[in-house]
C-alpha positions as a Markdown table, in Angstrom:
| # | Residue | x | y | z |
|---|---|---|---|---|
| 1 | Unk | 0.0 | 0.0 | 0.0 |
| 2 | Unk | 1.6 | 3.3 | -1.3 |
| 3 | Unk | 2.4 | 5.8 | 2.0 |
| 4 | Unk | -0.2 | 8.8 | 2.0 |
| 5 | Unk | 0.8 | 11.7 | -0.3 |
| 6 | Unk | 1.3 | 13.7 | 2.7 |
| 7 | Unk | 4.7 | 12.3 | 3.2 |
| 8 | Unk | 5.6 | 13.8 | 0.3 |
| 9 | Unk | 7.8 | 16.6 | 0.5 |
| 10 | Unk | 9.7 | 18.6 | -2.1 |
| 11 | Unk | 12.9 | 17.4 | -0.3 |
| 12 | Unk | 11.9 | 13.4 | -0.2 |
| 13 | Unk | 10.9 | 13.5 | -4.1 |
| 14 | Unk | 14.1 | 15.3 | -4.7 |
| 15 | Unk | 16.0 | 12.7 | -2.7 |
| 16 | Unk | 14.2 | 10.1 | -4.2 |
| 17 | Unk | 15.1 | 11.5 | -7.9 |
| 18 | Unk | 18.3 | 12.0 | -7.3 |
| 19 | Unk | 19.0 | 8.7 | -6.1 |
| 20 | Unk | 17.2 | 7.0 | -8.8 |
| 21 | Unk | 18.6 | 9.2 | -12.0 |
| 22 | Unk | 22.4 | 8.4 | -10.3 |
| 23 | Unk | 21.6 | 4.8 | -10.6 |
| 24 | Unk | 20.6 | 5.4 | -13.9 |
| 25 | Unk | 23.8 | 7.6 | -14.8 |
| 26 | Unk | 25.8 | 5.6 | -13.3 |
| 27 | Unk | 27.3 | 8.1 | -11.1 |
| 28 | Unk | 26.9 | 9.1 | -7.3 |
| 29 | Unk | 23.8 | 10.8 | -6.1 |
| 30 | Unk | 26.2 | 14.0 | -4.6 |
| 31 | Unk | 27.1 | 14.4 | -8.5 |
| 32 | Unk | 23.6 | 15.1 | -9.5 |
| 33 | Unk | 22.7 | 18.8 | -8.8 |
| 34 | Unk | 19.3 | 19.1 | -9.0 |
| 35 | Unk | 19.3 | 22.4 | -10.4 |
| 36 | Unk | 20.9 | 21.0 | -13.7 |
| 37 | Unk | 19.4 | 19.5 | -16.6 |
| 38 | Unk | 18.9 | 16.3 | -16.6 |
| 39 | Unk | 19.9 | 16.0 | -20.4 |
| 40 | Unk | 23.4 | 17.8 | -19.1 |
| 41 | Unk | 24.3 | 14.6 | -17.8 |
| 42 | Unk | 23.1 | 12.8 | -20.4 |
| 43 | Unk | 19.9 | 11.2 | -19.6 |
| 44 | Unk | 18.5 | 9.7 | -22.3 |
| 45 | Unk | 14.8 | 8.6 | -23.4 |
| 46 | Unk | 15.7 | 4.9 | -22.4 |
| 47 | Unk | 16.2 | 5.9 | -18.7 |
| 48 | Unk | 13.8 | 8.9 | -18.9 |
| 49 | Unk | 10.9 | 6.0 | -19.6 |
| 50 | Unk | 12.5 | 4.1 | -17.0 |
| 51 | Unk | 12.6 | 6.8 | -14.5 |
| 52 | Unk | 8.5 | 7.3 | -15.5 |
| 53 | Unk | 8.4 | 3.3 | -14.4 |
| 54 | Unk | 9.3 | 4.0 | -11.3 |
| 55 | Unk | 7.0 | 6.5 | -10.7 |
| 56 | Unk | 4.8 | 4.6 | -11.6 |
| 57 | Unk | 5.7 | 1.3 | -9.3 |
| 58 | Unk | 6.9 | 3.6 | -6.3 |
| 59 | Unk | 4.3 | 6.3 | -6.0 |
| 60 | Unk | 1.4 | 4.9 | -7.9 |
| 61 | Unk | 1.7 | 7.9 | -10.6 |
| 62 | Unk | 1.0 | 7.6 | -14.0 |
| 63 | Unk | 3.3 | 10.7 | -16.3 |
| 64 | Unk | 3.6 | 11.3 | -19.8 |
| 65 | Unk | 6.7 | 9.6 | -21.2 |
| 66 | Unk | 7.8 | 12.9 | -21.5 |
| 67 | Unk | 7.8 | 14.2 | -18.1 |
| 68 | Unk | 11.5 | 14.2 | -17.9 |
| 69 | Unk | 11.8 | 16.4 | -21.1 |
| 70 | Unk | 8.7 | 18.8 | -19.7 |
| 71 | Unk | 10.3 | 19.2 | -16.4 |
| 72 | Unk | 14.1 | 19.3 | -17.4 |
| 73 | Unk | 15.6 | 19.4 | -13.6 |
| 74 | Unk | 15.5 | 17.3 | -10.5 |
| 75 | Unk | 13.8 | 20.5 | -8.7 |
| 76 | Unk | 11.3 | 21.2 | -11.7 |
| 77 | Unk | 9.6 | 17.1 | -11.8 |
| 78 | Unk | 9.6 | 17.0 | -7.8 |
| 79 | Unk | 7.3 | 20.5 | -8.1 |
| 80 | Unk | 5.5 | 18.6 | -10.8 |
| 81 | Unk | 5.1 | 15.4 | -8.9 |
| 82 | Unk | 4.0 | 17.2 | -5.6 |
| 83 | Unk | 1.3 | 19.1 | -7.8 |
| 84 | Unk | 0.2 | 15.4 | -9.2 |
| 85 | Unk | -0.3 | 14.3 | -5.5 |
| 86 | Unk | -2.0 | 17.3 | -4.4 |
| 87 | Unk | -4.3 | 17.2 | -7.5 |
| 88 | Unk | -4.6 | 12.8 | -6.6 |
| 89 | Unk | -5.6 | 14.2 | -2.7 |
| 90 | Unk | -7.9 | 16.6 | -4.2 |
| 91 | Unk | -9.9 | 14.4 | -6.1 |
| 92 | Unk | -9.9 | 11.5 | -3.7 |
């Protein structure tokens, strides 16, 4: 059962991101500044559809493929997410 979306913070979804898109990159989670594009460091579509998988799995969200394109930094897509959850909680 997913955790309620008020655990959600903008600091826990950026955590979470980062972790997850240094995984991806192959690099260590301090190297991704969240401020940065993610297509700086070379994100590509294959781990961008990934990354929406996991969203999916982890937080019960279904994005656009193109979610990591439309919200280009760490700190844009957690802002995006925590509007999806608010909008979830809304309509609940």
């Amino acid at each position: 059962m997913p955790a309620p979306t008020t655990a959600h913070t903008a600091e826990t979804l950026t955590l979470w991101l980062t972790e997850r898109i240094a995984l991806y990159l192959r690099r260590r989670p301090s190297e991704i500044d969240p401020a940065v594009p993610l297509a700086e460091y070379g994100l590509d579509s294959v781990a961008a559809l990934s990354l929406c998988g996991d969203i999916e799995e982890d937080f019960d969200l279904v994005l656009e493929p193109t979610v990591a394109w439309d919200y280009p930094t760490v700190q844009a897509l957690a802002g995006h997410l925590l509007e999806e959850f608010d909008a979830e909680s809304g309509a609940a």
